[in-house]
N, CA, C and O atoms as a GROMACS GRO file, in nm:
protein
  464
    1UNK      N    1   0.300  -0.492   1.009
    1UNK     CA    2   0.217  -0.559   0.913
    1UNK      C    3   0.248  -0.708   0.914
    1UNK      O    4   0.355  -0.759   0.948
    2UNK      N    5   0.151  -0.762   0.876
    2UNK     CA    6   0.166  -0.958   0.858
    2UNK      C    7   0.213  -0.954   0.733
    2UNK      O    8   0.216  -0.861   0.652
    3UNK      N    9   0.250  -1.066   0.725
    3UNK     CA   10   0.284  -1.138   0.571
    3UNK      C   11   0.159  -1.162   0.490
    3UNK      O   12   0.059  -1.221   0.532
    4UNK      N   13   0.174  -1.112   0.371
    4UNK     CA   14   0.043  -1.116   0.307
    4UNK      C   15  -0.024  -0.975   0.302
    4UNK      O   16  -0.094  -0.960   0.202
    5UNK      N   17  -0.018  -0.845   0.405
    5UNK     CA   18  -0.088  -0.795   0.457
    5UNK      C   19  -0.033  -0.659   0.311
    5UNK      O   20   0.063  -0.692   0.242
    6UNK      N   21  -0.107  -0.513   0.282
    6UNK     CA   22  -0.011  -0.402   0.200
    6UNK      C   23  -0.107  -0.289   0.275
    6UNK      O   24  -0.222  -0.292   0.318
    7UNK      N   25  -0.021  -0.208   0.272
    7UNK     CA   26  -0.061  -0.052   0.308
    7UNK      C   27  -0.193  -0.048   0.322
    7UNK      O   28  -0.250  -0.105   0.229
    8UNK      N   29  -0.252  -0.008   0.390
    8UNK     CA   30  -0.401   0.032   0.391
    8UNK      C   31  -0.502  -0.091   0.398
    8UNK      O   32  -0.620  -0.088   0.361
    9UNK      N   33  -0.451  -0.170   0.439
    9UNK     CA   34  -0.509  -0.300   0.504
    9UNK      C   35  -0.554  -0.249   0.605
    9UNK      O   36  -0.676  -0.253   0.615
   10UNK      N   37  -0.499  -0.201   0.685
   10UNK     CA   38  -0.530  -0.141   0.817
   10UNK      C   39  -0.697  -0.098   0.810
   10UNK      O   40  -0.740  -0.021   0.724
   11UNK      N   41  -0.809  -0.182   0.949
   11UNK     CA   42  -0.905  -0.120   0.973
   11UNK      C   43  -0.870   0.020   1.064
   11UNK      O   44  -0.852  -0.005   1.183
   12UNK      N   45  -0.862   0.120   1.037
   12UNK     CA   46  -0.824   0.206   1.147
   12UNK      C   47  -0.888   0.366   1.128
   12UNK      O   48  -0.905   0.423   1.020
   13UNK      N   49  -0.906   0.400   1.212
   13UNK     CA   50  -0.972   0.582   1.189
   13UNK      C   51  -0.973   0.674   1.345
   13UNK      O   52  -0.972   0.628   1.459
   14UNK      N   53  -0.975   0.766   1.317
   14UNK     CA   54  -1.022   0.811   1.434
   14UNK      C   55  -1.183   0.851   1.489
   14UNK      O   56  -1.279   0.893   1.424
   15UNK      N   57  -1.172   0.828   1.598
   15UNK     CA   58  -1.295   0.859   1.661
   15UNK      C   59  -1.311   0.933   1.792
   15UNK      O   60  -1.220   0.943   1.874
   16UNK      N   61  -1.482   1.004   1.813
   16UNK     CA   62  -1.453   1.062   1.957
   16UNK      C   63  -1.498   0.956   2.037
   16UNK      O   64  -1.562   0.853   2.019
   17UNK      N   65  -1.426   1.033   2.161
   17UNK     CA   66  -1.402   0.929   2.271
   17UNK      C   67  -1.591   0.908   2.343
   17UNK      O   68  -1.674   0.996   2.366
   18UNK      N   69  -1.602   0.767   2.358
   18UNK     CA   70  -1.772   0.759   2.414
   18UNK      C   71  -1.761   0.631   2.481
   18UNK      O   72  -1.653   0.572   2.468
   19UNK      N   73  -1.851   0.577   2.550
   19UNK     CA   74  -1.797   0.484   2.637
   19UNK      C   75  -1.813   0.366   2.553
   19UNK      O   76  -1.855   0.262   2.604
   20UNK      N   77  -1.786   0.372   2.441
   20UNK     CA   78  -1.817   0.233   2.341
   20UNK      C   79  -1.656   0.234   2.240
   20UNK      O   80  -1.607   0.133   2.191
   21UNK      N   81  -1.600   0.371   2.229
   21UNK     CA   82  -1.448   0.356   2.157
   21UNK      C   83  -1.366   0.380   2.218
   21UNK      O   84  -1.251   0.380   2.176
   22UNK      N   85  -1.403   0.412   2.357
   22UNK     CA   86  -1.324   0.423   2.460
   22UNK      C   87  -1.268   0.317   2.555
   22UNK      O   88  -1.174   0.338   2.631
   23UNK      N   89  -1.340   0.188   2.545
   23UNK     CA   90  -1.330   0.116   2.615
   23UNK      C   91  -1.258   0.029   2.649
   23UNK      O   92  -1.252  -0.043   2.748
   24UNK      N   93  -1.159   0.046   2.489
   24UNK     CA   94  -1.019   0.012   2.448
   24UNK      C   95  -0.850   0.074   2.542
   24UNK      O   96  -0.734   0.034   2.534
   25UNK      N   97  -0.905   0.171   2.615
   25UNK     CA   98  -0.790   0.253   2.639
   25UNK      C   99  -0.777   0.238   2.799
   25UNK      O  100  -0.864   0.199   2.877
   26UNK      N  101  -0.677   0.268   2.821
   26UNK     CA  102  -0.617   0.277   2.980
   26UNK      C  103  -0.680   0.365   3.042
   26UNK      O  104  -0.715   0.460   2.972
   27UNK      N  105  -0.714   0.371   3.170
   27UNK     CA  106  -0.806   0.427   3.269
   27UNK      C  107  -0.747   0.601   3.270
   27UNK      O  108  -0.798   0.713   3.262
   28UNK      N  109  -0.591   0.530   3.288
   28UNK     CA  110  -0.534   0.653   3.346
   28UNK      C  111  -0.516   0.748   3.200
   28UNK      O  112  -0.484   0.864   3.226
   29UNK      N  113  -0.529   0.724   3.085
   29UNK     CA  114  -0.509   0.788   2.981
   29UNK      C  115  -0.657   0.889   2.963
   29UNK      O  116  -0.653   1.004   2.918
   30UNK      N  117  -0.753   0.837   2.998
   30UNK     CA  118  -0.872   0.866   2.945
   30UNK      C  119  -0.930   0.996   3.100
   30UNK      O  120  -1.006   1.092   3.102
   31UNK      N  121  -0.840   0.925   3.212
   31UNK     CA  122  -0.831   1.058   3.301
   31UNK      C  123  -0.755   1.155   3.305
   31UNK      O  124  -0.771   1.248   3.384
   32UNK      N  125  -0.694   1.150   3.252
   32UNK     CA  126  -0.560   1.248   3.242
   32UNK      C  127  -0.591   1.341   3.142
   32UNK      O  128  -0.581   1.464   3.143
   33UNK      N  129  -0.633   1.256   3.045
   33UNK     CA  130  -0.665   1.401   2.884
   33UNK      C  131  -0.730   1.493   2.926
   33UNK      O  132  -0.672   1.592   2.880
   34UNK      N  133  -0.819   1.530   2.987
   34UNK     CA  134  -0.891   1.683   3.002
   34UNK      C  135  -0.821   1.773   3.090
   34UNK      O  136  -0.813   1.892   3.060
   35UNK      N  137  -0.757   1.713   3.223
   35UNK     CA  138  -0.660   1.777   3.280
   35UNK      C  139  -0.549   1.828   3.182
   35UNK      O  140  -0.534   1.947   3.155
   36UNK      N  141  -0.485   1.744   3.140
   36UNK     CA  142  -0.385   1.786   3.044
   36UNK      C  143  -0.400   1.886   2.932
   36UNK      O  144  -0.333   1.977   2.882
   37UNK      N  145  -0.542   1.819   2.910
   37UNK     CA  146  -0.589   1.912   2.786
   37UNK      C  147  -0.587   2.130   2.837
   37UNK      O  148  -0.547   2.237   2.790
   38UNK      N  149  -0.659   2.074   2.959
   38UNK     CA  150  -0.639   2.240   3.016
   38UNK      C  151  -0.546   2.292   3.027
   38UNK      O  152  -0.517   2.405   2.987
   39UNK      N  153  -0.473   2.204   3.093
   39UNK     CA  154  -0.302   2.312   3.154
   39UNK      C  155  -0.211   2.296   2.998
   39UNK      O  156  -0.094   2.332   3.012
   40UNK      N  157  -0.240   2.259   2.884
   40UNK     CA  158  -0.195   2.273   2.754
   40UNK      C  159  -0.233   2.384   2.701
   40UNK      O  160  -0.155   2.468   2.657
   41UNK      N  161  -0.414   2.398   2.701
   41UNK     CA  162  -0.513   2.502   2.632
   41UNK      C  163  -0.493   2.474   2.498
   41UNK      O  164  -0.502   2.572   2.424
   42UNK      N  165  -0.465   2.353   2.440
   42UNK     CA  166  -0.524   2.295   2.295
   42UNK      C  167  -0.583   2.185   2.325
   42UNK      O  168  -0.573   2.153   2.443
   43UNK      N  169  -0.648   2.106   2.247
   43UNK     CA  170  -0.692   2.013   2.244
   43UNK      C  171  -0.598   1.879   2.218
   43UNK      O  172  -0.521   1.885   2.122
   44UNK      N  173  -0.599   1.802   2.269
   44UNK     CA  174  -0.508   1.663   2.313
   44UNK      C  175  -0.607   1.514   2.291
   44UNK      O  176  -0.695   1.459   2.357
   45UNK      N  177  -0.541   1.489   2.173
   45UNK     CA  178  -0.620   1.321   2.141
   45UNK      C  179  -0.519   1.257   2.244
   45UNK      O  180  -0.422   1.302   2.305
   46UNK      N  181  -0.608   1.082   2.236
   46UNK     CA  182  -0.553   0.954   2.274
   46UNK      C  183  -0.540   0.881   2.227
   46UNK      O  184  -0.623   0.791   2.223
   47UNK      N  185  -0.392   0.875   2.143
   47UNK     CA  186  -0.438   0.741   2.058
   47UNK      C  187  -0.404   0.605   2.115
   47UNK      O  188  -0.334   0.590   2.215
   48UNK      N  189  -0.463   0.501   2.041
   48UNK     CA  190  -0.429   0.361   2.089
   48UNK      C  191  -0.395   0.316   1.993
   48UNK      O  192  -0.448   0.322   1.882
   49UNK      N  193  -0.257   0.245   2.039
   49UNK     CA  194  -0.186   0.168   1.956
   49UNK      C  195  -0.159   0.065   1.970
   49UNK      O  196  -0.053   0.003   1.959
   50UNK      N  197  -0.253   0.040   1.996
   50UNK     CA  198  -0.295  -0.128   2.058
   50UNK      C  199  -0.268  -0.287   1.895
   50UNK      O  200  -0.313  -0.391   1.941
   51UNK      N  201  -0.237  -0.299   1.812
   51UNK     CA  202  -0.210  -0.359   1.700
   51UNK      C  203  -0.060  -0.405   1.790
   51UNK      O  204   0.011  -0.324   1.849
   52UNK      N  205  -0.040  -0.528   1.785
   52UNK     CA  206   0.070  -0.598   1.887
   52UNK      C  207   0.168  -0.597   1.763
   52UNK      O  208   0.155  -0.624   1.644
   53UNK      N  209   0.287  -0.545   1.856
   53UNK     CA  210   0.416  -0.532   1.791
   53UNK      C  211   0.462  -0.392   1.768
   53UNK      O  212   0.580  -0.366   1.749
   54UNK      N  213   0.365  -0.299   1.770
   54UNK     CA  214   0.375  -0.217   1.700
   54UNK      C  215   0.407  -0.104   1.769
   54UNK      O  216   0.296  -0.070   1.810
   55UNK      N  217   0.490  -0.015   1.813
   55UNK     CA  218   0.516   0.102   1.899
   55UNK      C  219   0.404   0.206   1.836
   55UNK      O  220   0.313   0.172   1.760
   56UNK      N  221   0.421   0.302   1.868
   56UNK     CA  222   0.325   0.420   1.796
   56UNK      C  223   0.392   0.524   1.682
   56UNK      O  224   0.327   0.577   1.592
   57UNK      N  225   0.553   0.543   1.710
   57UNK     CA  226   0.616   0.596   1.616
   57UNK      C  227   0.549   0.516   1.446
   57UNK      O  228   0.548   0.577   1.339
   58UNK      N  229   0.504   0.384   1.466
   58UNK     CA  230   0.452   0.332   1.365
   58UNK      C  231   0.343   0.438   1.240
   58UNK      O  232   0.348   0.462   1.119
   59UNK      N  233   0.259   0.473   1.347
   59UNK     CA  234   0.146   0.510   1.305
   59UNK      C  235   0.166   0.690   1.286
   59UNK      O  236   0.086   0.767   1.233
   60UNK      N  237   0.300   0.720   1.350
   60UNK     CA  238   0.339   0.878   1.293
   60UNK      C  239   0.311   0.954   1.169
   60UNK      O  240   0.250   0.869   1.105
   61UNK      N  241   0.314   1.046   1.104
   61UNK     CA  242   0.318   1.128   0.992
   61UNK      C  243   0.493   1.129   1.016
   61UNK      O  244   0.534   1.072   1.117
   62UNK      N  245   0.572   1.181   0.943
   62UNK     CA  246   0.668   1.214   0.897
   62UNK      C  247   0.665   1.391   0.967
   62UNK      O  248   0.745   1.452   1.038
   63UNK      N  249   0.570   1.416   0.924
   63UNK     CA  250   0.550   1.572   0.967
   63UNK      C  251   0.568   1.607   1.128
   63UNK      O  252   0.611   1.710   1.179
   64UNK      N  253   0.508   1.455   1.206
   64UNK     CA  254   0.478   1.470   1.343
   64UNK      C  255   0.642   1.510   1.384
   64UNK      O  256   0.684   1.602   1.454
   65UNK      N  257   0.699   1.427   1.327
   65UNK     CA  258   0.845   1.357   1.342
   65UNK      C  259   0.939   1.487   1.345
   65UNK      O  260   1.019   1.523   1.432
   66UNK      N  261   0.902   1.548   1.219
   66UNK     CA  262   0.966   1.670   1.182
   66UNK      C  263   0.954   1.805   1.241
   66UNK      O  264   1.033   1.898   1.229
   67UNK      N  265   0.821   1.800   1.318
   67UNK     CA  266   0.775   1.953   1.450
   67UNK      C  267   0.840   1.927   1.567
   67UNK      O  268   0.845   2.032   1.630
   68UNK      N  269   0.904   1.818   1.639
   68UNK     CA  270   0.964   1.790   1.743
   68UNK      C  271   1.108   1.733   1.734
   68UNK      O  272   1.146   1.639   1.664
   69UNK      N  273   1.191   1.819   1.831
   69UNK     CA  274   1.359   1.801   1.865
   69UNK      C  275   1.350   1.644   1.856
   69UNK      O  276   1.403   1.562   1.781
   70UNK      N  277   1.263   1.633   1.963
   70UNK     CA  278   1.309   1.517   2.032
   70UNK      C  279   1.247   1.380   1.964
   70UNK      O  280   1.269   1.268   2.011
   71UNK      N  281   1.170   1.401   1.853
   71UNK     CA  282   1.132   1.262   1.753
   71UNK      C  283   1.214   1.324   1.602
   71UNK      O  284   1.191   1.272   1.494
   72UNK      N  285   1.294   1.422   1.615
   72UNK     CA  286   1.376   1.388   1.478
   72UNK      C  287   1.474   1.344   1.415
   72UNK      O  288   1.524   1.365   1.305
   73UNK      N  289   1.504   1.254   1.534
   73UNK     CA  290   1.638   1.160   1.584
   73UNK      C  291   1.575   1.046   1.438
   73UNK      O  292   1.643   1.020   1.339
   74UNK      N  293   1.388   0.981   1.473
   74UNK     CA  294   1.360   0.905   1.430
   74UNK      C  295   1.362   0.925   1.251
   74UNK      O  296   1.344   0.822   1.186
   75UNK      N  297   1.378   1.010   1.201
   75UNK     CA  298   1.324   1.040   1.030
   75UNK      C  299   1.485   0.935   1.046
   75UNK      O  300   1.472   0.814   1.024
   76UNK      N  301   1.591   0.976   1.074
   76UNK     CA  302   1.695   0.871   1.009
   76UNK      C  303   1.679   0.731   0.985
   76UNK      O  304   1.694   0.665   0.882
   77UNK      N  305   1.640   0.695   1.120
   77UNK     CA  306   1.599   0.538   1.146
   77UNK      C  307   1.450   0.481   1.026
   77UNK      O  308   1.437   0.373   0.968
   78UNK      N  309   1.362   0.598   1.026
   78UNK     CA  310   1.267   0.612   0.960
   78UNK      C  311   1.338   0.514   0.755
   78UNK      O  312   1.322   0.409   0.692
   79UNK      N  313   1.407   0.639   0.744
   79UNK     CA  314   1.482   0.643   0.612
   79UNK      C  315   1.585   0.525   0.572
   79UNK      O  316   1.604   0.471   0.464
   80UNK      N  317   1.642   0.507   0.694
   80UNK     CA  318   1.734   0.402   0.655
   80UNK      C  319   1.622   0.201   0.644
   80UNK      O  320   1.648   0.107   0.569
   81UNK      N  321   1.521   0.210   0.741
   81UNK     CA  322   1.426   0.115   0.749
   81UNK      C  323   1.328   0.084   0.590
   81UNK      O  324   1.293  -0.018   0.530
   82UNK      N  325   1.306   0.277   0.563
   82UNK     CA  326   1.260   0.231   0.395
   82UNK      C  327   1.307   0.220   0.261
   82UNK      O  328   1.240   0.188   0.163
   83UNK      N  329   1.446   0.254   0.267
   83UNK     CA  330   1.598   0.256   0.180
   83UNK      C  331   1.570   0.084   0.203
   83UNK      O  332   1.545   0.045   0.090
   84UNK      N  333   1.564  -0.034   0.296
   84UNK     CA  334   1.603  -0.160   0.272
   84UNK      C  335   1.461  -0.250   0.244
   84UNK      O  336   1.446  -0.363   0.198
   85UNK      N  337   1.379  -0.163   0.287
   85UNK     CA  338   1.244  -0.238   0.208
   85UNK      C  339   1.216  -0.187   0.090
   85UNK      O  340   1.128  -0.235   0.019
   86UNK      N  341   1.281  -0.093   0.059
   86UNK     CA  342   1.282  -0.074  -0.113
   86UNK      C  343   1.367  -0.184  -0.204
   86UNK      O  344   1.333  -0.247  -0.304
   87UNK      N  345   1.498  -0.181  -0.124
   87UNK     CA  346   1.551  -0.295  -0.161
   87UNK      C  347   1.518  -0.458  -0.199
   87UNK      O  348   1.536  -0.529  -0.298
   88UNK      N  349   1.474  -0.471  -0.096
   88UNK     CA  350   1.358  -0.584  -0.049
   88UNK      C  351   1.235  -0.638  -0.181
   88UNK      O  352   1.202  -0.754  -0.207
   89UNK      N  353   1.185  -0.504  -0.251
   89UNK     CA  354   1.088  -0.536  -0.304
   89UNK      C  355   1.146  -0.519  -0.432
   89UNK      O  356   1.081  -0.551  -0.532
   90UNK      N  357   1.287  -0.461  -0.444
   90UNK     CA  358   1.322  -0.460  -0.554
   90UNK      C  359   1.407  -0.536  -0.625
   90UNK      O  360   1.440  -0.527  -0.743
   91UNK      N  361   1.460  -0.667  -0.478
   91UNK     CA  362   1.542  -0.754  -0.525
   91UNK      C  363   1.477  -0.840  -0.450
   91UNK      O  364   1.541  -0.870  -0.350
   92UNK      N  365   1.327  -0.916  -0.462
   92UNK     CA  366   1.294  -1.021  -0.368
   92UNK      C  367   1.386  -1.160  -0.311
   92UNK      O  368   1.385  -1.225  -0.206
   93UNK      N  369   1.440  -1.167  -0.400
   93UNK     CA  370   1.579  -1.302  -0.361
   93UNK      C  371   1.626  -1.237  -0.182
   93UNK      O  372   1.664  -1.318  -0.098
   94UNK      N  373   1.617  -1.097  -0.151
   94UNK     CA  374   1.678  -1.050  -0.099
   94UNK      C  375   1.638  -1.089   0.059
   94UNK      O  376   1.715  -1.098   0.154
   95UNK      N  377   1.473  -1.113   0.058
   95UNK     CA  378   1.356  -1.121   0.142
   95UNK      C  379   1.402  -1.227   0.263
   95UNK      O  380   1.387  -1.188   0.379
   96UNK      N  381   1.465  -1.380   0.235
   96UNK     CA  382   1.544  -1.447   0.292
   96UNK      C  383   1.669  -1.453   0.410
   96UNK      O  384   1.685  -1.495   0.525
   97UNK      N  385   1.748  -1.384   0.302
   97UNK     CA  386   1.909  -1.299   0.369
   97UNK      C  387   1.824  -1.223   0.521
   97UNK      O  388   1.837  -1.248   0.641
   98UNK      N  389   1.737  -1.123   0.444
   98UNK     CA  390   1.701  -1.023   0.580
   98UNK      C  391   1.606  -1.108   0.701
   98UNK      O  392   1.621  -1.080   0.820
   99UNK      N  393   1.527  -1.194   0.666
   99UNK     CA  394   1.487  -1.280   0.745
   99UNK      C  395   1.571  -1.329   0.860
   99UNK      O  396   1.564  -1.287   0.976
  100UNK      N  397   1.648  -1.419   0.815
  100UNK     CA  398   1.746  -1.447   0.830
  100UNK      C  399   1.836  -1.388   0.998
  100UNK      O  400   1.850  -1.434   1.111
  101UNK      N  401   1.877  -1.263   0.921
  101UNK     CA  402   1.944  -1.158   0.989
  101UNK      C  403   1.840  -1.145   1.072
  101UNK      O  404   1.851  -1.222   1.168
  102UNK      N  405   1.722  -1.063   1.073
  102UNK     CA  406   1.686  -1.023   1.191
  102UNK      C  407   1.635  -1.117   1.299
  102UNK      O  408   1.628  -1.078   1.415
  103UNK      N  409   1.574  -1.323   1.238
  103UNK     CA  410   1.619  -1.361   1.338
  103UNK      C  411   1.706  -1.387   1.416
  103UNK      O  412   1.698  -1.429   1.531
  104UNK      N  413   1.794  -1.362   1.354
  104UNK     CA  414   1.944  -1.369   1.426
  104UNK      C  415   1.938  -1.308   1.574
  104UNK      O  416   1.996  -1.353   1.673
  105UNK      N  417   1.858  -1.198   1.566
  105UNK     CA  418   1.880  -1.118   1.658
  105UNK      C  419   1.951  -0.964   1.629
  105UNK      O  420   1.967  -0.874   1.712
  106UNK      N  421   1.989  -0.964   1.481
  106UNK     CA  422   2.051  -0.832   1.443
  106UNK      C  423   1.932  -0.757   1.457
  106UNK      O  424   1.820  -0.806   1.436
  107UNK      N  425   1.963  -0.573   1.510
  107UNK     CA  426   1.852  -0.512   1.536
  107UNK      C  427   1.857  -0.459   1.333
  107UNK      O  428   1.934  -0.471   1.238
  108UNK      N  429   1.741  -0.409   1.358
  108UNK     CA  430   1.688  -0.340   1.163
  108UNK      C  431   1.785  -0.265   1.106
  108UNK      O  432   1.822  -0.282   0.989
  109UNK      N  433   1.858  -0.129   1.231
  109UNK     CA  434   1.973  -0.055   1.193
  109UNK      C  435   2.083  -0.165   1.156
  109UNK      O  436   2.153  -0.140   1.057
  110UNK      N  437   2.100  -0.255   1.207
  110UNK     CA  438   2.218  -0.334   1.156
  110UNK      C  439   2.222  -0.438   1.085
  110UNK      O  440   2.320  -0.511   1.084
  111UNK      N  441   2.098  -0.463   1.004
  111UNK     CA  442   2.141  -0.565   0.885
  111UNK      C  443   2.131  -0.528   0.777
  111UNK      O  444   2.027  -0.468   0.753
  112UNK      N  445   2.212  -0.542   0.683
  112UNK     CA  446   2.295  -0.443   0.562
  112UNK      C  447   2.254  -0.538   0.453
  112UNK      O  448   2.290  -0.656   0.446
  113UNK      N  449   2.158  -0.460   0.350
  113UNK     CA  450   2.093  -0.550   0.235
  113UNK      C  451   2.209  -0.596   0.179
  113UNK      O  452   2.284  -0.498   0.178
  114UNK      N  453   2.272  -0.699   0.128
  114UNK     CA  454   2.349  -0.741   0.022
  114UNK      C  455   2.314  -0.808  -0.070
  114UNK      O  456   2.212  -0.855  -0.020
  115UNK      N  457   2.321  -0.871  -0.215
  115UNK     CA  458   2.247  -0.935  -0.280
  115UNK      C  459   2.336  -1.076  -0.273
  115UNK      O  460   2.457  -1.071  -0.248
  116UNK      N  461   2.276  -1.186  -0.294
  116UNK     CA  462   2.330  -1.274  -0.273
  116UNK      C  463   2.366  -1.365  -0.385
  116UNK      O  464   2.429  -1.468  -0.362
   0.00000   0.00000   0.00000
């Protein structure tokens, strides 16, 4: 999100794929889904997560996170990221300090709200 920006700012939805919302996506993504889709035998979206900066774990459910071994590493990182923006909004003085820190170069896991 930008500065300025709150939850549900986001223009975003899903749609089916046609050569007009499709036109956004990688060649090889948009060839691959029906193959894939078969040798799966469910049905398989594509999403684009094209919004710069943003990985796709972004745009997860919690739930997604929670059906797979191998993304439930993320609910921690998840938890500990909204434990300091709670902080954040609950001690704005705080907004600075963390600035701060993460230009530093500290990654998100490692800068530790303190009040100042």
């Amino acid at each position: 999100m930008h500065q300025g920006e709150k939850p549900g700012d986001v223009d975003a939805g899903w749609a089916l794929a046609d050569s007009r919302s499709a036109a956004s996506f990688s060649a090889s993504a948009i060839c691959s889904q029906p193959s894939l889709q078969k040798t799966l035998q469910c049905p398989v979206g594509i999403i684009s997560s094209n919004w710069g900066g943003t990985p796709i774990k972004t745009w997860m459910s919690m739930d997604a996170f929670a059906a797979s071994p191998q993304l439930a590493p993320f609910i921690e990182e998840y938890q500990k990221a909204l434990a300091t923006h709670q902080q954040v909004l609950a001690h704005p003085e705080m907004e600075s300090a963390y600035q701060a820190a993460e230009s530093s170069g500290a990654s998100k896991s490692e800068i530790r709200m303190t009040r100042p």
